[in-house]
C-alpha positions, 0 to 999 in steps of 0.5 A, spaced: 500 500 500 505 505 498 504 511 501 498 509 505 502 506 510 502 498 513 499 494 518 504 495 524 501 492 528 495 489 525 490 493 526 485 492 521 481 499 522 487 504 521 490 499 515 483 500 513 482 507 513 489 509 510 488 505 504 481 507 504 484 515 504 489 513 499 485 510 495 480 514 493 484 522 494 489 517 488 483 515 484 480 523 484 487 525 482 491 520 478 487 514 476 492 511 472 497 511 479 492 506 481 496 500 478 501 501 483 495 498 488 494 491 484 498 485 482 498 480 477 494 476 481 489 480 482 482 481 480 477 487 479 469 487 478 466 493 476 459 494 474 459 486 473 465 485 469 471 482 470 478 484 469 484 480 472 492 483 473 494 489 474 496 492 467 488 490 465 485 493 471 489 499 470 486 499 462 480 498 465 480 504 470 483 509 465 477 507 459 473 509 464 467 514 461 468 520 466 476 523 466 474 527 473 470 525 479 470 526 486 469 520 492 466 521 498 467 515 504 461 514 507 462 508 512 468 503 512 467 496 515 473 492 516 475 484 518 481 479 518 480 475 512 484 468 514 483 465 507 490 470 506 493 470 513 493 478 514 489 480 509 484 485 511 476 485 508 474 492 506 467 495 505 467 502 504 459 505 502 459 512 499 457 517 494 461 519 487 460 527 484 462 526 477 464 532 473 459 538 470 453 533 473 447 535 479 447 528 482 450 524 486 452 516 485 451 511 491 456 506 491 459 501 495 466 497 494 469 492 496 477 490 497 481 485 500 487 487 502 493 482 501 500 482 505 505 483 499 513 481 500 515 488 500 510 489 507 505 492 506 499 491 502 496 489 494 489 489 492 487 482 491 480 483 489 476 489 488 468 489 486 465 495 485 458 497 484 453 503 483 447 503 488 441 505 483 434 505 487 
């Protein structure tokens, strides 16, 4: 999780929160620095399409239909997920303002978090879905 810290002590609550920060302030300003988050390994599902590997998601998240927006975090929840040990589950429920539009969008997120080699963290999966209703 470069530039949003690392576990230290494993709590699963400021990890969750630092990357949450991270995440979307990256996403807001540098789309494209996302990549850096992802591995090989890793999978997204946006809207209900899959993608796998760091270089596709960062496709996918560049052919995105808007060039601006803006996220605003509404709830963070976290877990320790045992499939990986110290891996963390974050759900995060929040609103995005896209460019030259009245309305906001609800959406809901999830990511697991995985321990990397380097010591700190990379997305293994990440869904997202906009809440329509």
């Amino acid at each position: 999780m470069d530039g949003a810290g690392n576990a230290g002590g494993g709590d699963c609550d400021a990890v969750a929160r630092a990357f949450v920060e991270y995440y979307y302030r990256t996403f807001d300003a540098d789309r494209a620095a996302l990549a850096a988050l992802y591995g090989r390994t890793s999978v997204l599902s946006f809207e209900g399409h899959a993608v796998a590997g760091a270089e596709e998601i960062a496709r996918k998240l560049a052919q995105l239909p808007f060039q601006q927006c803006r996220h605003s975090v509404c709830t963070v929840d976290c877990q320790p997920s045992p499939a990986f040990p110290g891996s963390i589950l974050v759900f995060v429920s929040g609103n995005l303002q896209l460019a030259g539009e009245e309305h906001q969008l609800r959406f809901s997120q999830m990511f697991q978090l995985v321990p990397s080699e380097r010591g700190s963290f990379f997305v293994q999966n990440d869904i997202f879905r906009l809440n329509y209703g």
